[in-house]
Backbone as JSON, one array per atom type, in Angstrom:
{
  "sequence": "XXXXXXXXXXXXXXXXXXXXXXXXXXXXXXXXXXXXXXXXXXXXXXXXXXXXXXXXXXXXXXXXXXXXXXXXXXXXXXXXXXXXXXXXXXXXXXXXXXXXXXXXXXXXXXXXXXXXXXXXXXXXXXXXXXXXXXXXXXXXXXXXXXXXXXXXXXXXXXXXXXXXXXXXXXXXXXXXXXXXXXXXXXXXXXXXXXXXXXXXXXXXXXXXXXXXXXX",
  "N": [[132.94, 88.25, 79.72], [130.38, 90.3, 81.19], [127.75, 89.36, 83.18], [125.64, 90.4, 83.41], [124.84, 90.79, 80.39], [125.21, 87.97, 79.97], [122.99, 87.15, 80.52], [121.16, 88.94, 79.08], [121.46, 88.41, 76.27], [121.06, 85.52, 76.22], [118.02, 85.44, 77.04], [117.47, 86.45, 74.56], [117.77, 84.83, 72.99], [116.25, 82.97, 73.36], [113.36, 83.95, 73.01], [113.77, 84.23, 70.39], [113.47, 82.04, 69.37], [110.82, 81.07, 70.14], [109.41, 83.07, 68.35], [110.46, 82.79, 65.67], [109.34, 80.14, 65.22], [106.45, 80.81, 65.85], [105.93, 82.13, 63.54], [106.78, 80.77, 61.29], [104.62, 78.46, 61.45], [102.76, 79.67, 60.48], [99.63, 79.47, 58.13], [100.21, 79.61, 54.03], [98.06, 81.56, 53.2], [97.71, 83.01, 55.49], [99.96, 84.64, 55.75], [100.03, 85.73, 53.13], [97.62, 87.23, 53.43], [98.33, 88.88, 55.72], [100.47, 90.18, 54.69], [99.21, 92.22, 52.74], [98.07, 93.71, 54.24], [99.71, 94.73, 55.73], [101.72, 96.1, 53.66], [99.43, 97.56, 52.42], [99.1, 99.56, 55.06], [101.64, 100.79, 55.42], [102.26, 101.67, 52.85], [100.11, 103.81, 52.99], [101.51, 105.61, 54.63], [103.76, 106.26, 53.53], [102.29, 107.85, 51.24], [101.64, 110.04, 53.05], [103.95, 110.91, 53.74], [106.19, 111.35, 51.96], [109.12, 110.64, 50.75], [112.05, 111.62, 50.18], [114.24, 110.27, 49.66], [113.83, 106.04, 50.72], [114.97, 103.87, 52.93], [114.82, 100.39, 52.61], [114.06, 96.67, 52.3], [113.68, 93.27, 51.2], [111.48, 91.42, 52.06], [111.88, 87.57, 52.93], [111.11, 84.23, 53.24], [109.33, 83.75, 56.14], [108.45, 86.33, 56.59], [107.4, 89.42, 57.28], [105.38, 91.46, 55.11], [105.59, 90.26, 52.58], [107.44, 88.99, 49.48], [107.38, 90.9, 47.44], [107.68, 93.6, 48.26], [109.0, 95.51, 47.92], [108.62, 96.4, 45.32], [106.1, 97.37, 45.53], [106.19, 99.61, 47.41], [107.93, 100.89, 45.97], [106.46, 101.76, 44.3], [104.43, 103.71, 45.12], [106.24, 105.72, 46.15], [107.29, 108.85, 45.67], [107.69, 110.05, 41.98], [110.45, 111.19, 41.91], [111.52, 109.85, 43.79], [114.39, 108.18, 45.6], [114.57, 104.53, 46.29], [116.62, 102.32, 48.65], [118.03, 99.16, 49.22], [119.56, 97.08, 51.4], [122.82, 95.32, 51.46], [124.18, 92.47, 52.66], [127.78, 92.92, 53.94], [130.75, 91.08, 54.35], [131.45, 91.52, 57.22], [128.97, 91.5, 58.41], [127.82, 94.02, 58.46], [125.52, 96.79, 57.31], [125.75, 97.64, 53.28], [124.96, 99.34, 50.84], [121.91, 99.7, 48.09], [120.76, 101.25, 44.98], [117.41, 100.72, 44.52], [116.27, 99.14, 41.31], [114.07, 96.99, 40.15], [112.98, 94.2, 40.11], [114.31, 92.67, 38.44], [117.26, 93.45, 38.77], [117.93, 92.1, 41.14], [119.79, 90.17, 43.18], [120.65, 86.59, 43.96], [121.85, 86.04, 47.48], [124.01, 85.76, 50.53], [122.23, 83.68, 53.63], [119.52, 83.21, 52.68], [118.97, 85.81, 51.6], [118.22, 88.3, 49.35], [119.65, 90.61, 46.94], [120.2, 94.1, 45.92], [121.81, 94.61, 42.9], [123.29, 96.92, 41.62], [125.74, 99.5, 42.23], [127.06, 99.93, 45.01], [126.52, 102.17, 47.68], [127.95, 102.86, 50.22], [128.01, 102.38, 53.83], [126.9, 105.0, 55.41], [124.8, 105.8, 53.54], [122.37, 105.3, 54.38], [122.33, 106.85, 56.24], [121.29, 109.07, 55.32], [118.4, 109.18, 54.64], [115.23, 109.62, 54.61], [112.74, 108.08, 55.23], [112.87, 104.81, 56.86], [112.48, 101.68, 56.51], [112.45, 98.78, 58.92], [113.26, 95.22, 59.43], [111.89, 92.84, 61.86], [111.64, 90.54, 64.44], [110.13, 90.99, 66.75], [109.06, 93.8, 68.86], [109.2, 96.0, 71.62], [106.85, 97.79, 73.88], [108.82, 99.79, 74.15], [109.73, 100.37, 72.08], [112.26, 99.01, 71.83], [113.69, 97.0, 69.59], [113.61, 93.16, 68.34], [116.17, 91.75, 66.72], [117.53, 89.55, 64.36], [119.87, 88.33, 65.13], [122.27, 88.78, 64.35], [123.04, 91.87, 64.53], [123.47, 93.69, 62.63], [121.52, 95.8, 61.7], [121.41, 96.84, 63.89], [123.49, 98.36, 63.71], [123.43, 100.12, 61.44], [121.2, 101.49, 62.21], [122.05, 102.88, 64.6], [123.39, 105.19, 62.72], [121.31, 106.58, 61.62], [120.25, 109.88, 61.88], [118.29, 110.97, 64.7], [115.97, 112.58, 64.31], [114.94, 110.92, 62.18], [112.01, 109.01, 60.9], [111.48, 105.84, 61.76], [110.7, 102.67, 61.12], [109.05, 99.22, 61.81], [108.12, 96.08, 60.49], [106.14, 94.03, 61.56], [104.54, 90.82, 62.14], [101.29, 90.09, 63.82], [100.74, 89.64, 67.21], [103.82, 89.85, 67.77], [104.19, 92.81, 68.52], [105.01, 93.38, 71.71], [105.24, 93.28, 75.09], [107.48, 93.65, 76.49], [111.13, 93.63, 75.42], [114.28, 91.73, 75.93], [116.82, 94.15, 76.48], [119.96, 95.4, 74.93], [123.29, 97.41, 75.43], [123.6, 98.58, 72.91], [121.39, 98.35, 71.67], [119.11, 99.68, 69.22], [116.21, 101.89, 69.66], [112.88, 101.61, 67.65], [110.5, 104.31, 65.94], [108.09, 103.38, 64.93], [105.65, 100.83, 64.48], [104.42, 98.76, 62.43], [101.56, 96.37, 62.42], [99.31, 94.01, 61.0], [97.31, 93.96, 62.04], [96.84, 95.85, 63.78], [97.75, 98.24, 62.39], [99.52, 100.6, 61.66], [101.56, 101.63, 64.48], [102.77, 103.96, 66.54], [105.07, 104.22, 69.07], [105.12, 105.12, 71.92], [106.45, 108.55, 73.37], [108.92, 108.09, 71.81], [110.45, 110.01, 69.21], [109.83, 110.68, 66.13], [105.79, 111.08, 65.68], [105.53, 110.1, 68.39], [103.52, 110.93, 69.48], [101.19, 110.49, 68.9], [100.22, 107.82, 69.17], [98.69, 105.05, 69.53], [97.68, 104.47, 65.74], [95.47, 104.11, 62.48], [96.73, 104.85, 59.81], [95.71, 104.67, 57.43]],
  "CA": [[131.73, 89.04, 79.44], [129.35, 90.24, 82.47], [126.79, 87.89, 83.25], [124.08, 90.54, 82.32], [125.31, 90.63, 79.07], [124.99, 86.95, 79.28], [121.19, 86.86, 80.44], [120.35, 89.27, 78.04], [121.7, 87.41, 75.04], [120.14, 83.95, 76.68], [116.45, 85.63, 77.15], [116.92, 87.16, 73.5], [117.87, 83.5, 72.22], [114.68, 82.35, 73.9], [112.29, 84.51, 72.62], [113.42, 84.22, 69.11], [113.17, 80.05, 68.75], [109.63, 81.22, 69.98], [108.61, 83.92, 67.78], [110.52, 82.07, 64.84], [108.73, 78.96, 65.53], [104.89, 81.14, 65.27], [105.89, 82.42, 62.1], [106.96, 79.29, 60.25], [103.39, 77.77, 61.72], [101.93, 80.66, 60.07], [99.65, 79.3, 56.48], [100.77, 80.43, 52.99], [97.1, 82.16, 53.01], [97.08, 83.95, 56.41], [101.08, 84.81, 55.15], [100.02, 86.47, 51.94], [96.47, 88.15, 54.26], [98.86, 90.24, 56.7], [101.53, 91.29, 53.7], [98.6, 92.81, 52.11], [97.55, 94.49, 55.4], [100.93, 95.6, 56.21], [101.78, 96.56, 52.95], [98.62, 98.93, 52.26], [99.58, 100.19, 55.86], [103.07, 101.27, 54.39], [102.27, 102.75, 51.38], [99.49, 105.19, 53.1], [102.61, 106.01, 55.73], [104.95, 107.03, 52.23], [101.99, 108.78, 50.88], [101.71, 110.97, 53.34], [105.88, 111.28, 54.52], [106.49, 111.54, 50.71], [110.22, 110.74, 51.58], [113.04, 111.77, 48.68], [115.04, 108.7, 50.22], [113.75, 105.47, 51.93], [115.38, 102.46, 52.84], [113.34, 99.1, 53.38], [114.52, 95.36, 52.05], [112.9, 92.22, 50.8], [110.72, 90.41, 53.35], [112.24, 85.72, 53.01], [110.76, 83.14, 53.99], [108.04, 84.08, 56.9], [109.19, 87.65, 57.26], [105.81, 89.91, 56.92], [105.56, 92.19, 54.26], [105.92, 90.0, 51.2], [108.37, 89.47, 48.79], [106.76, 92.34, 46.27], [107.5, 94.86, 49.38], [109.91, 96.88, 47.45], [108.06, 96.86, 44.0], [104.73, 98.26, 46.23], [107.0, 100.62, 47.98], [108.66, 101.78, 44.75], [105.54, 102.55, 43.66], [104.26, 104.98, 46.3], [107.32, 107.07, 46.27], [107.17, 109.88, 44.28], [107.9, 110.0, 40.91], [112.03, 111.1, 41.47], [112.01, 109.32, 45.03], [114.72, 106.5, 45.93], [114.63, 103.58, 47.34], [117.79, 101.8, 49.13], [117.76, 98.16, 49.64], [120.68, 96.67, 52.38], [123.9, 94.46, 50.72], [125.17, 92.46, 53.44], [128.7, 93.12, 54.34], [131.06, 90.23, 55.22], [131.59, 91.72, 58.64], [127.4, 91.61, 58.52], [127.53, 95.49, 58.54], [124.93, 96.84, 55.69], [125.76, 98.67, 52.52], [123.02, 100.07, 50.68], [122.56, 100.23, 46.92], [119.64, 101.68, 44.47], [116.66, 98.95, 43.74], [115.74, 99.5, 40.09], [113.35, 96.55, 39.5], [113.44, 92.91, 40.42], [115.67, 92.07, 37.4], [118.01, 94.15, 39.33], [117.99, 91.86, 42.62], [120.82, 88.72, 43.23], [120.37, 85.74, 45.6], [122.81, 86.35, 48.36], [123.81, 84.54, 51.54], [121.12, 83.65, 54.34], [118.72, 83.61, 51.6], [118.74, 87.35, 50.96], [117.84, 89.29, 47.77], [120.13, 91.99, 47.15], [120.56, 94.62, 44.76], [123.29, 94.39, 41.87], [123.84, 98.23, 41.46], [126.7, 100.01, 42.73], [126.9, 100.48, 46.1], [126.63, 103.66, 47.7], [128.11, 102.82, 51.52], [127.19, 102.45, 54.71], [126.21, 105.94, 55.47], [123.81, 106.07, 53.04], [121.12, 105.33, 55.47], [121.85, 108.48, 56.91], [120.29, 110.36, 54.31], [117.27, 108.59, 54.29], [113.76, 110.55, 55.39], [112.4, 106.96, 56.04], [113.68, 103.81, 57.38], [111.75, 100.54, 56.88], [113.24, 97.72, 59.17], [112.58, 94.35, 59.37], [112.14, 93.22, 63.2], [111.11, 89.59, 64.83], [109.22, 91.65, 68.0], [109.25, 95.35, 69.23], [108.16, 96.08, 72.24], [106.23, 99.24, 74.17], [109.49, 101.09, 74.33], [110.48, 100.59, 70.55], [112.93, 98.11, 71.47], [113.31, 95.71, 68.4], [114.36, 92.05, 68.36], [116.29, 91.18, 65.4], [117.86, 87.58, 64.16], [121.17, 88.53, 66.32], [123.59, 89.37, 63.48], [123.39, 92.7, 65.1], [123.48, 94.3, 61.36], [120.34, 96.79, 61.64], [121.4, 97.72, 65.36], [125.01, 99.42, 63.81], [123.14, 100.81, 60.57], [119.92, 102.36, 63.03], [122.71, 103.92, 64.81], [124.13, 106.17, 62.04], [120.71, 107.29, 61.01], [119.7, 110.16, 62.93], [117.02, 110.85, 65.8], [114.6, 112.76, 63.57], [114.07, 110.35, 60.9], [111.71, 108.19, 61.62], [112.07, 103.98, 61.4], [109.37, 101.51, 61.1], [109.5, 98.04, 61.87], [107.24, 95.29, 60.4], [105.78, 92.6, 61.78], [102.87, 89.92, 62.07], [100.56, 90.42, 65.2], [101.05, 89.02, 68.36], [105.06, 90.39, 67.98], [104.11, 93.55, 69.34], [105.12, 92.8, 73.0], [105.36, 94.26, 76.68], [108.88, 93.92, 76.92], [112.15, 92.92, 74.68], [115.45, 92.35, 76.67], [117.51, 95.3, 75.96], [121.48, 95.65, 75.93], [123.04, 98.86, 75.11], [123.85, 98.45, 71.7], [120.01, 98.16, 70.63], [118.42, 101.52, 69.13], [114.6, 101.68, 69.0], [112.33, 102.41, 66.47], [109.5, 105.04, 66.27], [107.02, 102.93, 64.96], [106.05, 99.21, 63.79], [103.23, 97.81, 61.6], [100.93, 95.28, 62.16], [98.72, 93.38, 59.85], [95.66, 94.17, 62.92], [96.52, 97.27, 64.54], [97.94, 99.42, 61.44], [100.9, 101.79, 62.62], [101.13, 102.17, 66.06], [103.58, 104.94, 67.33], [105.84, 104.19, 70.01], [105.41, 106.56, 72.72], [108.3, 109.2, 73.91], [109.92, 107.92, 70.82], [110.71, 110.48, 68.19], [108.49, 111.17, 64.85], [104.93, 110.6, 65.59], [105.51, 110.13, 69.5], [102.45, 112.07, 70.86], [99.96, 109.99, 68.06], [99.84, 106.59, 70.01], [98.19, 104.04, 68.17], [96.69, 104.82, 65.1], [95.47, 103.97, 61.75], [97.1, 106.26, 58.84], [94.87, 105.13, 56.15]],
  "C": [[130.86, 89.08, 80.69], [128.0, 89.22, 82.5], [125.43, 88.66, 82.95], [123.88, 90.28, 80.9], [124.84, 89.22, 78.36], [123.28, 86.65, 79.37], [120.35, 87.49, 79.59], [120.13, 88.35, 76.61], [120.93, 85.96, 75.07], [118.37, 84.22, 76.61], [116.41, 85.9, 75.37], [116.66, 85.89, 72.49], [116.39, 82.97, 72.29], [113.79, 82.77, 73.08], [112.15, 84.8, 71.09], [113.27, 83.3, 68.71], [111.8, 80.73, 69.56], [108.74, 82.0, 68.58], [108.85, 83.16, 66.16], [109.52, 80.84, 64.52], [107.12, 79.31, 65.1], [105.12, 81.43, 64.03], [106.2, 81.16, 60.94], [105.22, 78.15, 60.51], [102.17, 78.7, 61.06], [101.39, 79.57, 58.53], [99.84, 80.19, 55.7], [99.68, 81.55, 52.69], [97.26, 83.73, 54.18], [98.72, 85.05, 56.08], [100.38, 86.45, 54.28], [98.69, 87.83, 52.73], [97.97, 89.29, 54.78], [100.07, 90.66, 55.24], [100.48, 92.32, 53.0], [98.29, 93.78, 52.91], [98.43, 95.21, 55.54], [101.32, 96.76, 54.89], [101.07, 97.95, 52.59], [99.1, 100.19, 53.6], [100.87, 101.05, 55.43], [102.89, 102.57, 53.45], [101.08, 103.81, 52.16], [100.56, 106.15, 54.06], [103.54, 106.79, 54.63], [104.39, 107.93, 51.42], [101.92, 110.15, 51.44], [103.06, 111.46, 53.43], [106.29, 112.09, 52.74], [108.53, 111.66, 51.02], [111.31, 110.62, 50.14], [113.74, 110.42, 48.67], [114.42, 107.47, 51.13], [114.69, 103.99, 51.39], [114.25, 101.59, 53.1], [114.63, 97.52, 52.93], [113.66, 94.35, 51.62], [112.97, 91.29, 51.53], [111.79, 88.9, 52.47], [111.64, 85.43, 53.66], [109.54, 83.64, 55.01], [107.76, 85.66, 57.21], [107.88, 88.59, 56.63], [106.13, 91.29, 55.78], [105.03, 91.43, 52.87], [106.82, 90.12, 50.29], [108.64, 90.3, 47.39], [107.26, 93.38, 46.99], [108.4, 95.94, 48.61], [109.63, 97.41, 45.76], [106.4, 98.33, 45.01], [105.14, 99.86, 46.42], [107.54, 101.45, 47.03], [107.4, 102.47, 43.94], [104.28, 103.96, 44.0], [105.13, 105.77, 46.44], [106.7, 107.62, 45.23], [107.84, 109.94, 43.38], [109.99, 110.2, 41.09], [112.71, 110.83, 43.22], [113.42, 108.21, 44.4], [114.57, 105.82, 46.89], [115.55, 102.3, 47.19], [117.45, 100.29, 49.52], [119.47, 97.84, 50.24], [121.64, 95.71, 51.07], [124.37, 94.32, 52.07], [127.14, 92.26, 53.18], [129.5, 91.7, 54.77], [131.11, 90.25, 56.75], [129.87, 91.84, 59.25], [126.93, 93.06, 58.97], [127.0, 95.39, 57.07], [125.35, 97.8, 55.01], [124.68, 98.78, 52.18], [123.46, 100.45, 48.64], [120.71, 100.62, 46.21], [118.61, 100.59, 43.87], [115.98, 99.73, 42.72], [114.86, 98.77, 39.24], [113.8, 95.27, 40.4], [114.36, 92.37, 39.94], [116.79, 92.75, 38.13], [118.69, 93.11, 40.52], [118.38, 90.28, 42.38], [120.43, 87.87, 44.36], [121.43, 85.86, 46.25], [122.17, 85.17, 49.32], [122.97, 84.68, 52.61], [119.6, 83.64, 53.73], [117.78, 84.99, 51.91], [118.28, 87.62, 49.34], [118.48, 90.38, 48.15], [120.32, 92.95, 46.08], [121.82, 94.7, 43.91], [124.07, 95.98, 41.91], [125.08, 99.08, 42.51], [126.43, 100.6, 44.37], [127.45, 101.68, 46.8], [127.2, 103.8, 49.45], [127.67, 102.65, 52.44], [126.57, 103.59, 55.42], [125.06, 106.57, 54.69], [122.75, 106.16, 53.68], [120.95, 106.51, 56.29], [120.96, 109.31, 56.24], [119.17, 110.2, 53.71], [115.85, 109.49, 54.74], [113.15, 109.04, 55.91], [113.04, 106.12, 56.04], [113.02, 102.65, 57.47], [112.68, 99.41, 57.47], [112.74, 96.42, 59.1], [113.12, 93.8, 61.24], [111.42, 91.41, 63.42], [110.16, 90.4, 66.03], [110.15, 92.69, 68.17], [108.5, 95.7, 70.5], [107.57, 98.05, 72.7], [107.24, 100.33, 74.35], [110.22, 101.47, 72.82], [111.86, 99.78, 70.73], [112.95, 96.97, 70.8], [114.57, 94.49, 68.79], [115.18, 91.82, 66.95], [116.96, 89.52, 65.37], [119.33, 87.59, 64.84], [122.16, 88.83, 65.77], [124.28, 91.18, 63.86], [123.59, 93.78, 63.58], [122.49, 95.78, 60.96], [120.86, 97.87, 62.94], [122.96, 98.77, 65.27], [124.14, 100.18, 62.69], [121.81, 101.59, 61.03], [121.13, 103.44, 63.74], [123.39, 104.74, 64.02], [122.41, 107.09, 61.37], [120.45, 108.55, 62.4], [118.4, 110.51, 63.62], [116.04, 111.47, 65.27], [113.92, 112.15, 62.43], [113.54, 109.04, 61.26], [111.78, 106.72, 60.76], [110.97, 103.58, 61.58], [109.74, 100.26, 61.04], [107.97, 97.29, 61.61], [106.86, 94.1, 60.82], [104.31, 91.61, 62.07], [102.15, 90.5, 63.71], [100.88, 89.04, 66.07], [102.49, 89.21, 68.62], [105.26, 91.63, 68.41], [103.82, 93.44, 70.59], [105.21, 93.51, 73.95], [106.64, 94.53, 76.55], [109.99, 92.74, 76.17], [113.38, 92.85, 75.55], [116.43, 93.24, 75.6], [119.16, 95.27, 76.06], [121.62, 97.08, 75.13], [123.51, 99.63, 73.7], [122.6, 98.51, 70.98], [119.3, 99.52, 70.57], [116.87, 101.09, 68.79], [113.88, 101.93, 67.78], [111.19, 103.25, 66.78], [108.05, 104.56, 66.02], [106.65, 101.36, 64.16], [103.79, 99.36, 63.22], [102.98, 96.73, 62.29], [99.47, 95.0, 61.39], [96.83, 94.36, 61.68], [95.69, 95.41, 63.4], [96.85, 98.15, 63.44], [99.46, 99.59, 61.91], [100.61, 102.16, 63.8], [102.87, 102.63, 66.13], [104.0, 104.75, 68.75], [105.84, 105.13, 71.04], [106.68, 107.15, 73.83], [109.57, 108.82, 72.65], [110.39, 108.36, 69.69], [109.6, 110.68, 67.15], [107.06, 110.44, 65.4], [104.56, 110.12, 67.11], [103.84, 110.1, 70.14], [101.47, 110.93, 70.2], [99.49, 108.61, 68.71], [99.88, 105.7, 68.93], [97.39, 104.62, 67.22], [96.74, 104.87, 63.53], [95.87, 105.08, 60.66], [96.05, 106.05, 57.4], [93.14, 105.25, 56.04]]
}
């Protein structure tokens, strides 16, 4: 393997036993504060998009959002919206199946939550209008960190370049700079609990808007 290859992978290791490390130091108070923040952020982003299809997933353990994020979300779509929650894959590629309630949703491995209902493939995500991801840091070019399974960075590449992606995360994970290899697809825009939605610039839906609050 080339030795950039290997410094990327070594800086990306780095910077996630950091960012991991703030979020587990996070309290169960300031926790539940930014899911509420992010959350409302969200849902004024789906009122306006009004999106027939979105994907998203259920925040674990420190992961911002909350683990309501897909009842909230289900409830801001429109009345004959869906919404796709991930099934990992043994090969840690995601399927995608319909979330119809909590009673609906199994403990899986890595402590996931996944939906029971029939799964509908991995191209499903194509036919999504939105794309909620879940992201450890993103930085100013919309390059996202994830937990290294590499699982988001094959199912971002099948959606395509006009639908836009959102990535959530706590503040202070919106960063200058993520190392990049050439397997990682950006996103167009990320949440945080302090700034709102901030728009990625040069990056697809919402480009030109910068930073800026939607609700």
């Amino acid at each position: 393997m080339p030795k950039f290859s290997d410094d990327v992978h070594e800086a990306k290791r780095e910077l996630r036993v950091g960012l991991l490390a703030a979020r587990r130091s996070l309290s169960a108070p300031r926790r539940a504060e930014a899911a509420a923040s992010v959350q409302a952020e969200l849902v004024a982003l789906v009122r306006r998009l009004r999106p027939a299809r979105t994907t998203a997933y259920v925040p674990v353990a420190s992961e911002p959002g909350g683990d309501d994020l897909p009842d909230v979300l289900r409830a801001a779509l429109p009345a004959d919206a869906e919404l796709l929650l991930p099934v990992l894959r043994d090969d840690l590629d995601l399927d995608w199946a319909p979330y119809t309630g909590r009673e609906s949703l199994r403990a899986a491995g890595r402590g996931l939550r996944e939906p029971t209902g029939p799964p509908l493939g991995r191209a499903a995500v194509a036919g999504a209008d939105l794309v909620v991801v879940p992201a450890l840091a993103v930085d100013r070019r919309g390059v996202r960190l994830g937990r290294g399974g590499g699982s988001y960075d094959r199912a971002l590449a099948r959606v395509p370049a006009g639908v836009p992606t959102v990535a959530l995360l706590h503040d202070g994970e919106l960063v200058t700079s993520v190392p990049a290899g050439p397997h990682d697809r950006p996103v167009h825009w990320v949440i945080t609990p302090a700034d709102g939605l901030v728009a990625v610039p040069g990056v697809g839906p919402g480009a030109s808007a910068g930073r800026t609050r939607v609700r």
